[in-house]
C-alpha positions in Angstrom: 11.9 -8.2 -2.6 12.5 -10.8 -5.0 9.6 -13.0 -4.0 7.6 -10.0 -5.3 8.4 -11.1 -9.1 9.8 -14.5 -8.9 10.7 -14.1 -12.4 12.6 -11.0 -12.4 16.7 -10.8 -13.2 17.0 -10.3 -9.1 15.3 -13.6 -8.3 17.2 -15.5 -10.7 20.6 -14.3 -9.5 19.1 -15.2 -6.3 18.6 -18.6 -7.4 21.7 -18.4 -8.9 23.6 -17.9 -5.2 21.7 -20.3 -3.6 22.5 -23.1 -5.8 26.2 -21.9 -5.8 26.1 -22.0 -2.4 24.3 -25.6 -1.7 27.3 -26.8 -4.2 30.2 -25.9 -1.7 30.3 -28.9 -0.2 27.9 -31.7 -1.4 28.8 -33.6 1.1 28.3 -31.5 4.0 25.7 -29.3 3.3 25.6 -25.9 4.8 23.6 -25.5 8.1 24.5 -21.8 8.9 25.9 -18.9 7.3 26.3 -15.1 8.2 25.9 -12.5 6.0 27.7 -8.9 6.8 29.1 -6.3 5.0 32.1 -3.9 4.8 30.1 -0.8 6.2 26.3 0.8 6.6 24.3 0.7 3.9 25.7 -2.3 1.2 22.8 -4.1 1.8 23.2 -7.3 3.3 19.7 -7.1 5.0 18.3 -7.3 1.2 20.4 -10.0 0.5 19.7 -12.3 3.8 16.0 -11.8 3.5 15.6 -12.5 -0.6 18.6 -15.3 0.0 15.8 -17.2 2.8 13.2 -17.3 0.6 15.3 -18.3 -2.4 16.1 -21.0 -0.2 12.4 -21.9 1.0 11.4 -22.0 -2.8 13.6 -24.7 -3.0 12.1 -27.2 -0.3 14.2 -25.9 2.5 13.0 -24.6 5.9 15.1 -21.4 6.2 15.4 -19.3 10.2 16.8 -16.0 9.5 18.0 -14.6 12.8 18.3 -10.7 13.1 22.2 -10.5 14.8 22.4 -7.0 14.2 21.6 -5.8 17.8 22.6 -2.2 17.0 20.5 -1.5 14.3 17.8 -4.6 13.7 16.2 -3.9 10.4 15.8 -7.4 8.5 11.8 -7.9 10.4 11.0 -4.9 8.1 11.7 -6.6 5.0 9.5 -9.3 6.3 7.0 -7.0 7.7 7.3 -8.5 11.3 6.7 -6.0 14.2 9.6 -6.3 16.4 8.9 -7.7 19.8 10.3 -10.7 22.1 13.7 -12.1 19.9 17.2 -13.2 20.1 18.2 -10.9 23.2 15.1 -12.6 25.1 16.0 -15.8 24.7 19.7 -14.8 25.5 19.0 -13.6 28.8 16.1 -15.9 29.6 12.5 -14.0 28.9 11.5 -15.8 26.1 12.3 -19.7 25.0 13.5 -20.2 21.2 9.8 -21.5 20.7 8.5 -18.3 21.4 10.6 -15.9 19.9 10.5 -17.9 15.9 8.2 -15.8 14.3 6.4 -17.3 10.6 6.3 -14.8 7.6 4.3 -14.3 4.7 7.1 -16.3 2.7 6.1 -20.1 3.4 8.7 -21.8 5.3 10.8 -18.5 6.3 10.9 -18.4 10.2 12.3 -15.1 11.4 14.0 -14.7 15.0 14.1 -11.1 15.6 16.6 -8.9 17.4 15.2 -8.5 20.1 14.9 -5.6 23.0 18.3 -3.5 22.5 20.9 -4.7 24.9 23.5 -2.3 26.5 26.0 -4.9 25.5 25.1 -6.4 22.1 29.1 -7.9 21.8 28.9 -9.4 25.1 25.5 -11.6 24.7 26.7 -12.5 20.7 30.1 -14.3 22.3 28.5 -15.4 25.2 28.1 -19.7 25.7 24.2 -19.2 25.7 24.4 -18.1 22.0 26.7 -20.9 21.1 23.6 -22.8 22.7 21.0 -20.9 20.9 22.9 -21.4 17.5 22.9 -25.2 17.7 19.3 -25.2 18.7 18.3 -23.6 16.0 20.1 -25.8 13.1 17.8 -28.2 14.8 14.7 -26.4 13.5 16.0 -25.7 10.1 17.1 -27.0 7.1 19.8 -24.1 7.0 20.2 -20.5 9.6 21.1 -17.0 7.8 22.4 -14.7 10.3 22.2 -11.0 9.6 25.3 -9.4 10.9 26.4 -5.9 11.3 29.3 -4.7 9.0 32.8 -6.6 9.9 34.5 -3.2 10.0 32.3 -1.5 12.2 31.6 -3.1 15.2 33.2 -6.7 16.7 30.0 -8.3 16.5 30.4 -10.2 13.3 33.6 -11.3 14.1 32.5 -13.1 17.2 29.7 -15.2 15.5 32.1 -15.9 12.2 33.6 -19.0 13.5 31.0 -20.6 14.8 28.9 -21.0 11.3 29.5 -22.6 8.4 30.4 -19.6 5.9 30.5 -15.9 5.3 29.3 -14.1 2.2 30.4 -10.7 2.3 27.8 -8.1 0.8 29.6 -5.1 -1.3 27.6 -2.2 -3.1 28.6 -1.0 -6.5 30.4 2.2 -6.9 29.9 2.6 -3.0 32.0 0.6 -0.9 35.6 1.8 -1.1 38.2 -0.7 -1.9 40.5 -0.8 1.6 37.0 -1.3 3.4 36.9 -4.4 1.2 39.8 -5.6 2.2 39.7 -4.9 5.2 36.4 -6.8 5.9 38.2 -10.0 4.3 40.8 -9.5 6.6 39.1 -9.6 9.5 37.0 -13.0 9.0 39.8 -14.5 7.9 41.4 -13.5 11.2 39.0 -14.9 13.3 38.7 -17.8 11.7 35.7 -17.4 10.0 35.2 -19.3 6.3 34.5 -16.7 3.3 32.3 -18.6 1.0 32.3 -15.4 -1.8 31.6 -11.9 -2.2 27.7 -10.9 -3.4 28.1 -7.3 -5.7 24.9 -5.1 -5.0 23.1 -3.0 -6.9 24.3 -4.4 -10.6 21.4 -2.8 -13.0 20.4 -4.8 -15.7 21.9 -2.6 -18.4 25.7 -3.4 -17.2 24.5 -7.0 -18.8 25.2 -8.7 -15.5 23.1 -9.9 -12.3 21.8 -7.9 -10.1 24.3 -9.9 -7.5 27.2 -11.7 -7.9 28.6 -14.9 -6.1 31.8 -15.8 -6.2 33.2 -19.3 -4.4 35.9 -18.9 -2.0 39.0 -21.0 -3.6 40.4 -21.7 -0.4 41.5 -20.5 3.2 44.5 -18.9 4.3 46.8 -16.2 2.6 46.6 -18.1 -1.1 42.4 -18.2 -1.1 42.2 -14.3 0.8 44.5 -13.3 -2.2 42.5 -14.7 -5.1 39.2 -13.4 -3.2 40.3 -10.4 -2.7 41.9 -10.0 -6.3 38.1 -10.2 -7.6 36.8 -7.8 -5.4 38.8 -5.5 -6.3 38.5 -5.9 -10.1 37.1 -3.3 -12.1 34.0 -6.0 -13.5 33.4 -5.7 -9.7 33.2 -1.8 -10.5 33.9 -1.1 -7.1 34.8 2.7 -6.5 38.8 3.7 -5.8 38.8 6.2 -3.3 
């Protein structure tokens, strides 16, 4: 975790992001936004939890809610025993009070999954977590939702339009191109605003970050395009398969 060595390449790129990101609209300043990922395994858990506490370090009170019902695993990164979370205050055993749980990184509150619902899609587009999302921007400065990959399961898709931005996680010489693509695709289908694409797993003898941010430059077919045209570009050294 980047908190571990504030002063290592890692936590700077972090820094980096979060600045880009507070930047994207000075004058409506960013209250919510999910992180997912092509597929299993690119990382966006990494990414959400070292993103909160880049955030925290700079004066903000950061919520990081664990969306990914199917397979919760952002509490570990905190080290935070799972126990009542997001699918108890869904369905009514627990109140949003009891279910924010502090970690060891000051001013990170962490709203785990939950007990593991038979119907993880069903409770994420229901009008109780519409409810639940608003309440929460009350007690934070800004909300990072982990998602589960777009391309995987619908879950992402149904809490894209109701935050302020995506940021799309992608692992180096892992994530195949047409997944990629296909993960733009589908926020931009449901509506959901693509802030950039973060680049995993960069060592620090390419002569780059760690991670990568790269701005949306607008919606529709025009800003998808030019997106889409730099995650696919070999500097992005994503793997052609």
């Amino acid at each position: 975790m980047a908190w571990d060595d504030p002063k290592s390449v890692a936590a700077e790129a972090y820094r980096i992001l979060r600045t880009n990101l507070l930047f994207t609209n000075p004058d409506r300043p960013l209250k919510s936004v999910l992180v997912t990922s092509p597929t299993v395994g690119d990382g966006k858990s990494t990414v959400t939890a070292n993103l909160a506490v880049s955030f925290a370090q700079a004066g903000r009170r950061v919520i990081v809610v664990n969306a990914d019902l199917r397979r919760p695993s952002v509490h570990k990164l905190f080290r935070v025993p799972e126990g009542a979370g997001l699918t108890s205050v869904l369905v009514g055993q627990a109140t949003l009070e009891e279910a924010l749980r502090e970690t060891d990184a000051p001013d990170v509150r962490l709203l785990t999954a939950g007990p593991t619902p038979p119907n993880p899609a069903e409770l994420l587009e229901s009008q109780r977590m519409r409810t639940v999302m608003r309440e929460l921007e009350q007690h934070a400065d800004i909300v990072l939702y982990d998602a589960p990959p777009v391309t995987v399961v619908a879950d992402a898709g149904l809490l894209a339009p109701h935050v302020d931005g995506c940021i799309l996680v992608v692992s180096l010489g892992v994530t195949q191109r047409d997944m990629a693509r296909a993960a733009v695709e589908q926020l931009q289908r449901v509506g959901g605003r693509i802030l950039g694409a973060v680049v995993n797993r960069i060592g620090p003898s390419s002569g780059y970050y760690y991670y990568y941010y790269y701005a949306d430059e607008g919606h529709g077919a025009n800003g998808r395009a030019k997106l889409w045209e730099r995650v696919k570009s070999g500097l992005l050294g994503l793997r052609a398969r």
